[in-house]
N, C-alpha and C positions, 0 to 999 in steps of 0.2 A: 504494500500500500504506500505511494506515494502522496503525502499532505504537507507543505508546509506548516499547519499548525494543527493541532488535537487536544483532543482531552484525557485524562488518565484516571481512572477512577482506581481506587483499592475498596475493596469492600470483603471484610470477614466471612468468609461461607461455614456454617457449621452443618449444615445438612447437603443432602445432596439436591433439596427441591429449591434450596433457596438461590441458585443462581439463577436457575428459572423465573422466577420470581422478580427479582432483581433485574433481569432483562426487560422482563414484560413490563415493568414499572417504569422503567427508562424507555423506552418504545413508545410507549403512550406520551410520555411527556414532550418527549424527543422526534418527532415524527418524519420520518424518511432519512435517517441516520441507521447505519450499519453498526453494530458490534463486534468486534472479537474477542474473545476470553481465553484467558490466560490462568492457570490453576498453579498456585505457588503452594508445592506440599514443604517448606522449610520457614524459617525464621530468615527473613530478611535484616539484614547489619548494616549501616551505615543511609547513604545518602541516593536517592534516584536521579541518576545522569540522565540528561538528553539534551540534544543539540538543537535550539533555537535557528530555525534558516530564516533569513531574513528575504521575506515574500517579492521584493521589489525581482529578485534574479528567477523568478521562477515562469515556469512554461504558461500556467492558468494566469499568471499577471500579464505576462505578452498581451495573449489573446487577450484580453479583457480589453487592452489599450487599442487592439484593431478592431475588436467589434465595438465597443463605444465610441472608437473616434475620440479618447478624451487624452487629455495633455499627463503624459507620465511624469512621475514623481522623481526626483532625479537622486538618485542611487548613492550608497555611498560606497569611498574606494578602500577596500579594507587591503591591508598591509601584511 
């Protein structure tokens, strides 16, 4: 899955019907958004990495600028 930006939930599962459950409740909420699930059977330590991409260099920002015809945001130059 390719996205510049998402969302990361954690949520405790003690059963096995409560990720169902969990989905279904986010679905409703959340409407025409996709899930993936991720099942952590250990004790997670320390800190959750992830790498902020900065949306202006991305393919769906292009296109946005040719199909609206609107003035793009001017970039910055990382070193």
């Amino acid at each position: 899955m390719e996205i510049p930006n998402g969302i990361f939930y954690l949520f405790p599962i003690l059963k096995d019907e409560d990720m169902g459950k969990i989905e279904n409740e986010l679905s409703e909420t959340m409407r025409g958004v996709k899930f993936d699930s991720l099942i952590v059977e250990k004790v997670i330590v320390g800190t959750i990495n992830y790498r902020k991409f900065d949306n202006l260099y991305s393919d769906q920002y292009l296109r946005l600028i040719k199909r609206k015809s609107i003035q793009p945001k001017q970039r910055i130059r990382y070193q």
